[in-house]
C-alpha positions as CSV (number, residue, x, y, z in Angstrom):
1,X,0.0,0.0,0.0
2,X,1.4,3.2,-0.9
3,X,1.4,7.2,1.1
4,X,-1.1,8.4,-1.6
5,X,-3.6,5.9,-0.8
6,X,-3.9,6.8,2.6
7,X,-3.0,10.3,3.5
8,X,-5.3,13.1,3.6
9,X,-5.6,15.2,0.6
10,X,-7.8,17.7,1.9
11,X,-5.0,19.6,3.6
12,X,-5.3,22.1,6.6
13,X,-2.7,24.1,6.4
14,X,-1.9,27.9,7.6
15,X,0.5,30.9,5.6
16,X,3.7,32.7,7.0
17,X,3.7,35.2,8.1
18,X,1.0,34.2,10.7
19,X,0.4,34.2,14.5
20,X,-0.3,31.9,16.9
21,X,-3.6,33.0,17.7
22,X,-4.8,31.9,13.8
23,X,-3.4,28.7,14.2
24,X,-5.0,28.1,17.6
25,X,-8.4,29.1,16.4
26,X,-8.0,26.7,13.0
27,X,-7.1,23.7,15.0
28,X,-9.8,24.1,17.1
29,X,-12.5,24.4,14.1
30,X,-11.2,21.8,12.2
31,X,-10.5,19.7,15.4
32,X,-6.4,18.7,14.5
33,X,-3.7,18.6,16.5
34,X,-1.2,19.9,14.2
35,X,-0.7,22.2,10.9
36,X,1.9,22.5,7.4
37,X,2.8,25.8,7.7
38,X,3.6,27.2,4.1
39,X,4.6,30.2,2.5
40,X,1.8,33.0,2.1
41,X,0.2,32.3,-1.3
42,X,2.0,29.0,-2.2
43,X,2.0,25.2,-1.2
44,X,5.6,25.5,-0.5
45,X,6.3,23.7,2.6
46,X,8.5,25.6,5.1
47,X,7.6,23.8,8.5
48,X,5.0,22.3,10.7
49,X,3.1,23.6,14.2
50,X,1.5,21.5,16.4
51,X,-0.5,22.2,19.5
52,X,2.5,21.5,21.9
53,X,4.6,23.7,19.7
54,X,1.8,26.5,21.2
55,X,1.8,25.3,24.6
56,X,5.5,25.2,25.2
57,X,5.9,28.4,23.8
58,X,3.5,30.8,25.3
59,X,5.6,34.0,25.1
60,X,5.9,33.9,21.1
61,X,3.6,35.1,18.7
62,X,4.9,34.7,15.7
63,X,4.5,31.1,13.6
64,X,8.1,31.4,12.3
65,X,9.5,31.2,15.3
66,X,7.5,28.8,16.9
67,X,7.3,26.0,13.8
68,X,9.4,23.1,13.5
69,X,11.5,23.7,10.5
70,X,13.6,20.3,10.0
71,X,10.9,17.8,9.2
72,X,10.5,14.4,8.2
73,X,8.5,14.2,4.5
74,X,7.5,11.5,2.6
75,X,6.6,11.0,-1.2
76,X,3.0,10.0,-2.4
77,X,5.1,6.5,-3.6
78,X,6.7,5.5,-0.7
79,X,5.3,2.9,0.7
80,X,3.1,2.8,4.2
81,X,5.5,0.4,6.0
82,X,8.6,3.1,5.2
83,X,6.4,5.9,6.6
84,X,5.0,4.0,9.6
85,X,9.3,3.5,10.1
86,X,9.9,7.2,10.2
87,X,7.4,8.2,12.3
88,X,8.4,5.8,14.9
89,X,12.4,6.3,14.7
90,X,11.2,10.2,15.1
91,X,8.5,9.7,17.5
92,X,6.0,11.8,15.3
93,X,2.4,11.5,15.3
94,X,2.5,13.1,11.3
95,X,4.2,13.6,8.1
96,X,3.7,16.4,5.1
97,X,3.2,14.6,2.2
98,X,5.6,16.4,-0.5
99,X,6.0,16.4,-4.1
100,X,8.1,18.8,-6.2
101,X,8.6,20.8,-3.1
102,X,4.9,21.3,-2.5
103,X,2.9,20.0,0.1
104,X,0.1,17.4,-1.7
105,X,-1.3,16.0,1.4
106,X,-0.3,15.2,5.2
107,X,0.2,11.2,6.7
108,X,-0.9,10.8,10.0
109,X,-1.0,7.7,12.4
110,X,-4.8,8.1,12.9
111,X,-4.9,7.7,8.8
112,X,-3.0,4.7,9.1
113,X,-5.0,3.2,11.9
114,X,-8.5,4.3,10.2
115,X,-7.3,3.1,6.4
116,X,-4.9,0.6,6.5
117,X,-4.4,-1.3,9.6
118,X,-7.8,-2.5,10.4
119,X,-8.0,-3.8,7.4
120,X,-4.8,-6.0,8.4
121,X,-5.7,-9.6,10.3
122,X,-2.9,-9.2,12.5
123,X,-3.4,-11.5,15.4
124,X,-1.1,-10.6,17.8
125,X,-2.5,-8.7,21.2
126,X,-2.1,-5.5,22.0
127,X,-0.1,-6.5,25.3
128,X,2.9,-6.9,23.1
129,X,2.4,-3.2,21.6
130,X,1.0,-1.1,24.8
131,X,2.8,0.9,27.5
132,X,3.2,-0.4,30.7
133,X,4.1,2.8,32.0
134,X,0.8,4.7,32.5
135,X,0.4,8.3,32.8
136,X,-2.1,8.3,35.7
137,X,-3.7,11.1,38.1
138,X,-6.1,11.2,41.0
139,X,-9.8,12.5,39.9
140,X,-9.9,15.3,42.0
141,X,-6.3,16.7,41.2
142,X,-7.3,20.4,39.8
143,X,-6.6,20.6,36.1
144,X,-3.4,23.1,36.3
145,X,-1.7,20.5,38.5
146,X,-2.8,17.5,36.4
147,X,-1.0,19.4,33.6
148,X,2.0,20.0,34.9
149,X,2.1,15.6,35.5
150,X,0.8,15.0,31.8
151,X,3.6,17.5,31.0
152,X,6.5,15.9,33.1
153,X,5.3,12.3,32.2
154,X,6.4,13.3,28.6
155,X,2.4,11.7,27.2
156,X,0.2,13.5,26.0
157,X,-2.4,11.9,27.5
158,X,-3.4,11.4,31.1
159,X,-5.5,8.3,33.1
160,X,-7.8,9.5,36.1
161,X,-8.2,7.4,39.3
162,X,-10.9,7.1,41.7
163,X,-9.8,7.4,45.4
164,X,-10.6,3.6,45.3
165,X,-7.9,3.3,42.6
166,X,-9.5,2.6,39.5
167,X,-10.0,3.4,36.4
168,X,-12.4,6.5,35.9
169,X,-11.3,9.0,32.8
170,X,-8.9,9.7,30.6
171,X,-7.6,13.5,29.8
172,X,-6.0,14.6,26.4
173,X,-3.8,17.4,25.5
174,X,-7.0,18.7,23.8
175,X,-8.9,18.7,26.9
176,X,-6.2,20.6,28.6
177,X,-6.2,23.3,25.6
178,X,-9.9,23.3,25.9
179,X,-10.1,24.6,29.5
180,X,-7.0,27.0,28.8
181,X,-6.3,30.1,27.9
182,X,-3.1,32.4,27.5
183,X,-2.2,34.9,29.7
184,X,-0.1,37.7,30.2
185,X,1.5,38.0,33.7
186,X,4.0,41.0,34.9
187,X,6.3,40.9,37.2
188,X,9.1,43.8,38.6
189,X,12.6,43.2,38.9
190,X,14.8,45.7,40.7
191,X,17.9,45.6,38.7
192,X,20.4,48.1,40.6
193,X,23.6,46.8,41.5
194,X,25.0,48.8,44.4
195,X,27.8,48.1,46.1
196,X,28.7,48.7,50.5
197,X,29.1,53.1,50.3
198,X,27.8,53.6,47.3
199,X,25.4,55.6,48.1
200,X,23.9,56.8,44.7
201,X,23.4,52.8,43.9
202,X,21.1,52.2,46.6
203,X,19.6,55.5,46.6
204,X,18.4,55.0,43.3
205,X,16.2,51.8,41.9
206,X,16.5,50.8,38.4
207,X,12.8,49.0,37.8
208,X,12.7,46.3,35.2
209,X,9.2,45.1,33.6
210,X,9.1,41.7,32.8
211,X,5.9,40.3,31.0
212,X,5.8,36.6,30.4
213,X,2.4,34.7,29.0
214,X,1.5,31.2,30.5
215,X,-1.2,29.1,29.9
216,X,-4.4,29.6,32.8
217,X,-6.7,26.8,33.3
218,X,-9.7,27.1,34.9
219,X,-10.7,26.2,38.4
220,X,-12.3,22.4,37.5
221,X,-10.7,19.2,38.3
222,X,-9.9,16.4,36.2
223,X,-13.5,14.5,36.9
224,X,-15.2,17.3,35.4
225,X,-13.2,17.0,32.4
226,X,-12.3,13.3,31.7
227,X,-14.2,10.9,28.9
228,X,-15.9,9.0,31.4
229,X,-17.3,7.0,28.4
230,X,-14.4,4.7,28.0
231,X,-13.3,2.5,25.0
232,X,-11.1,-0.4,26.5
233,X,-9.4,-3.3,25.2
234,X,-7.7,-6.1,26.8
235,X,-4.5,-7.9,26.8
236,X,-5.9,-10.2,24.7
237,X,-7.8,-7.6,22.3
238,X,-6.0,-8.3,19.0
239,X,-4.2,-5.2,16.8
240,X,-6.8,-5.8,14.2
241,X,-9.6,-5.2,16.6
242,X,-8.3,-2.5,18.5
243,X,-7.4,-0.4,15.6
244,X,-11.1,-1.1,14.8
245,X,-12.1,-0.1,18.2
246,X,-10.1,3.6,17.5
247,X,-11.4,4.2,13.8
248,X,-14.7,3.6,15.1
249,X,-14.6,6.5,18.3
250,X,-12.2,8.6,16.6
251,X,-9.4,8.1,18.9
252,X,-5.9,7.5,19.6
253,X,-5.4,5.9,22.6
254,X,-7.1,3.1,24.7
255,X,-6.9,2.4,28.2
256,X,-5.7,-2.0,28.4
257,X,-7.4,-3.8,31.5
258,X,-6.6,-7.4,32.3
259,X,-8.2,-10.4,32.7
260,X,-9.6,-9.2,36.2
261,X,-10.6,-5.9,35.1
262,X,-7.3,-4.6,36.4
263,X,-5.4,-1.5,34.6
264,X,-2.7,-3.2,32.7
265,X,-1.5,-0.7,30.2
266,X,-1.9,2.1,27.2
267,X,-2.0,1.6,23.7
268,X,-1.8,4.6,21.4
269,X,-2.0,4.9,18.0
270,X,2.0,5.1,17.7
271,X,2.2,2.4,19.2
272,X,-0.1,0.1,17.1
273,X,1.4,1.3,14.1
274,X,4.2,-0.9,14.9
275,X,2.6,-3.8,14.1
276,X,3.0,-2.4,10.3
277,X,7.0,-2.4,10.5
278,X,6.7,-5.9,12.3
């Protein structure tokens, strides 16, 4: 199966020069996690912005200086298997899809999951692809702290716990960006440097300004956020049936119990996606 046959050809994509305040508003309205960024009145691909790109930089405006610039392409030829290998020796979730310099679609895992590897019968369980690792918070945490773990825990996706210890919720980066907003914050420095008997140096205060944007999330906690409508699999759940299980909700990760019910594990959608290299 080849790139063409699977990637998206109906391409959102945003212009340089360009803010991040654009590029925020088109991913929410056309619900996508990242965008091609390409140069204003031409397909020419220059670089890519994703929605942790906005996150982790708050203070920046400008798309130029937040995009990724060195990224990973494929060609409408190449085949599926060689793509599926680049995105998981780069630990990317997407790939422009370039020809004669000019962006003619975009690859992501989710189009791999929803168009080709359903269609697979590969037998092998899902234990063998999932995480063992999980990303997990208490319910009640509020949502700023539960950030700051999804954030540390280097996912983008968080598991809530009841106080009884099980499984209740999950949290995406979405839902985070969903409850968020950017902020401007100043703070005052004092920046005179005085020195024992100089008395004009301590007399006198130099003031510096310092304005610095973060991200402010509101005052809920994780249980009023969560998908409490879960989609789970099992250890034994198959690769063929839970890449049906994600094209069918729309999503890209599922929580893994065991035969007792017991949290076992994650499997995303980069992670399933191995079973194509394998």
């Amino acid at each position: 199966m080849l790139v063409k046959e699977v990637m998206s050809e109906d391409i959102h994509y945003i212009q340089v020069p360009g803010n991040r305040q654009s590029a925020l508003e088109l991913m929410r309205e056309r619900n996508v996690s990242g965008l091609p960024v390409v140069k204003s009145g031409t397909k020419k691909l220059l670089g890519l912005v994703t929605r942790s790109d906005l996150v982790n930089n708050p203070d920046e405006e400008q798309l130029a200086l937040i995009m990724t610039r060195n990224l990973i392409v494929a060609a409408p030829d190449d085949n599926i298997k060689d793509a599926a290998e680049k995105m998981i020796e780069n630990n990317i979730r997407r790939v422009p899809v370039v020809q004669d310099d000019e962006l003619v679609g975009i690859l992501t895992v989710f189009d791999i999951i929803e168009k080709a590897l359903w269609k697979m019968n590969i037998e092998e369980p899902v234990n063998d692809y999932m995480i063992k690792n999980i990303p997990t918070t208490w319910e009640r945490t509020p949502l700023n702290v539960a950030f700051e773990i999804m954030r540390y825990s280097g996912f983008k996706v968080l598991l809530a716990l009841s106080k009884e210890g099980k499984l209740s919720g999950i949290l995406t980066e979405t839902d985070f960006i969903n409850e968020s907003e950017i902020v401007s914050e100043r703070s005052v420095h004092n920046t005179s440097v005085g020195t024992e008997g100089d008395k004009w140096s301590w007399d006198s205060t130099n003031v510096l300004y310092v304005i610095k944007n973060h991200l402010k999330f509101s005052d809920k906690e994780v249980k009023d956020v969560v998908a409490s409508d879960l989609v789970l699999a099992t250890t034994r759940t198959t690769v063929t049936e839970c890449a049906n299980k994600m094209r069918h909700r729309n999503i890209e990760q599922i929580p893994v119990i065991d035969v007792e019910g017991e949290l076992s594990g994650l499997v995303r959608a980069t992670d399933l996606i191995k079973a194509i290299k394998d």
